[in-house]
N, C-alpha and C positions, 0 to 999 in steps of 0.2 A: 606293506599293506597299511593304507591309510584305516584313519577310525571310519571314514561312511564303508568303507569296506565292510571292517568287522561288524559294522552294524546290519550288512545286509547280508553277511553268512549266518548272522544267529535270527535275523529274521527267515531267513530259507529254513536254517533248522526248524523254528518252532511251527512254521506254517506246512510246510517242505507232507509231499504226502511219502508215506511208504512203500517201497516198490514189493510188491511179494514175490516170493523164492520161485525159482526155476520149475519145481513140484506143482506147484498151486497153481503158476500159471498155465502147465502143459494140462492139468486137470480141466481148468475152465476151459481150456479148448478143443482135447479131446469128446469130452461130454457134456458141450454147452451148460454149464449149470446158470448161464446168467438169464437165459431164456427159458430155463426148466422154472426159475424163479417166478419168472414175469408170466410164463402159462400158469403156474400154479396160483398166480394172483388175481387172473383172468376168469380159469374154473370155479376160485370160491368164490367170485361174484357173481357169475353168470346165472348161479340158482337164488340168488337172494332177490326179496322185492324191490322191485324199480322204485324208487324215489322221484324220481324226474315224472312231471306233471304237465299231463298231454295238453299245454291251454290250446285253443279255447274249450274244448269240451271238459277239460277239470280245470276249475276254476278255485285261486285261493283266495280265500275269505280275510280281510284288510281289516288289522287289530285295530281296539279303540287308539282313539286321536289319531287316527293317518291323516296326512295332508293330501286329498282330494281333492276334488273339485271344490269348488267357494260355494257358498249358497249366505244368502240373506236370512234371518230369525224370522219370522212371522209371531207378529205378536197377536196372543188366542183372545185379546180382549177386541182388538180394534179390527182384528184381520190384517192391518197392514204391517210392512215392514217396520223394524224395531229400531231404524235409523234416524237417528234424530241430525244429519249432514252435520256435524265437529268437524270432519277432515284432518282426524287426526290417525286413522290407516294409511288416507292420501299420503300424509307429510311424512309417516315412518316408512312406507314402503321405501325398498332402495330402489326397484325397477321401473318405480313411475306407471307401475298398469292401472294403478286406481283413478277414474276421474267422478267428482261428485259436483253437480251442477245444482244450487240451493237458490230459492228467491222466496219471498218476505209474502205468507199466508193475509187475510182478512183479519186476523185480529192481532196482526205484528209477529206471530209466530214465524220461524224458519220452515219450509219447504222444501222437500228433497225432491227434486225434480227428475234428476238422470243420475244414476248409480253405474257406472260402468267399468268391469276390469276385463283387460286382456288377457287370455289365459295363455298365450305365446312369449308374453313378456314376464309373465310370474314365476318369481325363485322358488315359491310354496315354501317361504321361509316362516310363516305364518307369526309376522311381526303385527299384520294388522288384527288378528284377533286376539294378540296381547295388550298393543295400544285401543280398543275399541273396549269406554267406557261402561257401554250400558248392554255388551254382548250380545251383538247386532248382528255380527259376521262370522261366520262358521268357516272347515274347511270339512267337507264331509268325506267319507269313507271310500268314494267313488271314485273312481279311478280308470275306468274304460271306456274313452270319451275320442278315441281317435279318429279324425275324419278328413275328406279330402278338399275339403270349403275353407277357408279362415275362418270366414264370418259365424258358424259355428262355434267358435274358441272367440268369439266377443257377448261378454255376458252383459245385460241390464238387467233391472228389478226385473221385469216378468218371470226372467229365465233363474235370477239365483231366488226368487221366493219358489219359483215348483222344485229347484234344486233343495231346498229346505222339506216341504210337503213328502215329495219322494224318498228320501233317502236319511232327514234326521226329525223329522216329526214324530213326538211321543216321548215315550222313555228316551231313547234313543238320543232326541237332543236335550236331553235334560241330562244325562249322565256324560255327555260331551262338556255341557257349560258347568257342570259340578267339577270335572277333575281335568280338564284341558284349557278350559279358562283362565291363564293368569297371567299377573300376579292376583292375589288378590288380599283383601287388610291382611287374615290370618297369616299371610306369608311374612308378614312383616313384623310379626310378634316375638318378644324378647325371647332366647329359648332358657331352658327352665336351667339349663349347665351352662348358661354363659355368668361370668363373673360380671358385677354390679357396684360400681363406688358408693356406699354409702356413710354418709358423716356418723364421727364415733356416738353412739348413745342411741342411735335411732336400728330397727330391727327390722327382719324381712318385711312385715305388714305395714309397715313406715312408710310411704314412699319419699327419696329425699325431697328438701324446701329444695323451689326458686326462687331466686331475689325478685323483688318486683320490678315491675317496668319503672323507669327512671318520668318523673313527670316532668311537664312544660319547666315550671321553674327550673327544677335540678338538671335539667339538661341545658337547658341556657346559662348555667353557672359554671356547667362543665366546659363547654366550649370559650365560655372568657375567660377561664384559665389556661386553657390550652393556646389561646390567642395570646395571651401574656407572656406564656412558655416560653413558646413561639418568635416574641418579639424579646 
């Protein structure tokens, strides 16, 4: 016997199942017990309450920050959209659904002309209301939007601002853009357990020096040395 032999009789051993004895198996065939089993697992459930949730008539209620439907911000001062066209949802989406069509206002401002996402092409990976600066873009809570049109499932500003009004106006989108919103600065704040270099003598309320910026002169003395080096 070779060694991948022995190696496959002590893997049979260790994995290998156990046969039961002559006794045990005339028992389980005598007096079914593998199906006295499986009835008796049947009976204790049978009285218990149903879990399974008859949609559409019970309907389950969609925890904060689900990714729903998209909806545009309505801003309460102007009435309008809170889109200032960056294009920078556009540029992070991976699926390309967003398109933002902008042209140049009466007094040089930017103009958000056409806002439009396909919602057949969306991951609902909800990168653009992470990349969206000034929390423009929602994904709201809604979620039952099936239909037999496409052009349904193509949104513009009219359709994701009443998608705003409906479904995240009030509290509601204020406690979305409070805790589903980010990043945002505070995320980026030193945490209080992280270890901190700081030069010997100076103390927690110290914050350490930076050298100064190097000026005109000193930088043009640096670089003819390094030309000198160099040569």
């Amino acid at each position: 016997m070779n060694t991948t032999d022995e190696q496959t009789d002590k893997y049979v051993k260790v994995v290998g199942r156990k046969e039961s004895g002559f006794l045990a198996s005339l028992i389980k065939r005598v007096f079914f017990t593998e199906i006295l089993q499986g009835m008796k697992l049947t009976l204790t459930t049978a009285f218990k309450k149903p879990v399974t949730k008859q949609y559409p008539k019970e309907k389950t209620e969609a925890r904060a920050g689900f990714r729903g439907m998209h909806a545009l911000v309505r801003d309460s001062a102007t009435g309008k959209a809170k889109c200032v066209g960056c294009g920078l949802c556009a540029a992070v989406c991976p699926s390309k659904c967003i398109n933002i069509y902008t042209s140049e206002g009466p007094n040089h401002e930017k103009v958000v002309d056409r806002y439009e996402i396909e919602l057949l092409r969306c991951l609902y990976c909800s990168f653009c209301v992470e990349a969206c600066p000034f929390g423009a873009v929602v994904m709201t809570e809604h979620y039952e939007y099936s239909d037999y049109s496409k052009g349904s499932f193509f949104m513009t500003i009219p359709t994701l601002l009443d998608n705003w009004d409906k479904y995240m106006e009030g509290r509601r989108g204020a406690f979305y853009l409070d805790n589903f919103w980010r990043p945002k600065t505070t995320d980026f704040a030193t945490p209080t357990e992280q270890a901190v270099f700081r030069p010997k003598g100076t103390n927690e309320s110290t914050p350490p020096a930076t050298s100064p910026a190097p000026s005109g002169d000193t930088a043009g003395e640096v670089a003819g040395e390094s030309r000198e080096k160099g040569e």
